[in-house]
C-alpha positions, 0 to 999 in steps of 0.5 A: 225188723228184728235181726240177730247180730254180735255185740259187744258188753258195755255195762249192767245199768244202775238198776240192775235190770237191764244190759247195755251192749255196742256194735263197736267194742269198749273198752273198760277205761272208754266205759269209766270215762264216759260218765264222768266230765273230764275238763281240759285247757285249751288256748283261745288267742291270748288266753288259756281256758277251761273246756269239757273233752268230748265222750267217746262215741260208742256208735249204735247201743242196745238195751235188753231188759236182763234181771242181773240184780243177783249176779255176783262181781265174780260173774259180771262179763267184762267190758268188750265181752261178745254177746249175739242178741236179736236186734231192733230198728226200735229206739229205747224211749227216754221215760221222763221226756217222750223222747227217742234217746240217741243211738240206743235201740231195743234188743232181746236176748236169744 
């Protein structure tokens, strides 16, 4: 079922052919931590160890194929920018696996 609906900008992927966008606004600092392992101690008993600090959860994404690979830095939307795309219940399938990937749905644009 395709439904339109407000959501919210996320990033341009590395490819530059489609667009990321969340129910749940990002922030900029949310989007920049999210694809780096930032590592915390945590006391375990005696001892401090060495941990990964959980990602921020951006709920339900969508990705809509959108050629963006001439768009210039002055013309990228801002993180958290509202966007109204036509949503689907279809889950972006992950080309080297087969698999559902989770939490990122096909959207369109209009």
């Amino acid at each position: 079922m395709s439904v339109k609906k407000t959501v919210f900008f996320k990033k341009i992927t590395q490819s530059k052919k489609g667009v990321v966008f969340c129910v749940n606004k990002p922030t900029a600092q949310q989007v920049a931590q999210s694809g780096k392992s930032t590592q915390v101690n945590f006391k375990l008993g005696g001892a401090t160890v060495t941990g990964r600090k959980a990602f921020h959860n951006f709920g339900q994404q969508y990705f809509v194929q959108l050629d963006c690979s001439k768009l210039t830095k002055t013309q990228l939307p801002k993180v958290g920018d509202e966007f109204q795309i036509v949503t689907t219940d279809k889950p972006v399938m992950n080309q080297s696996t087969g698999e559902a990937m989770p939490n990122l749905k096909w959207g369109y644009a209009g």
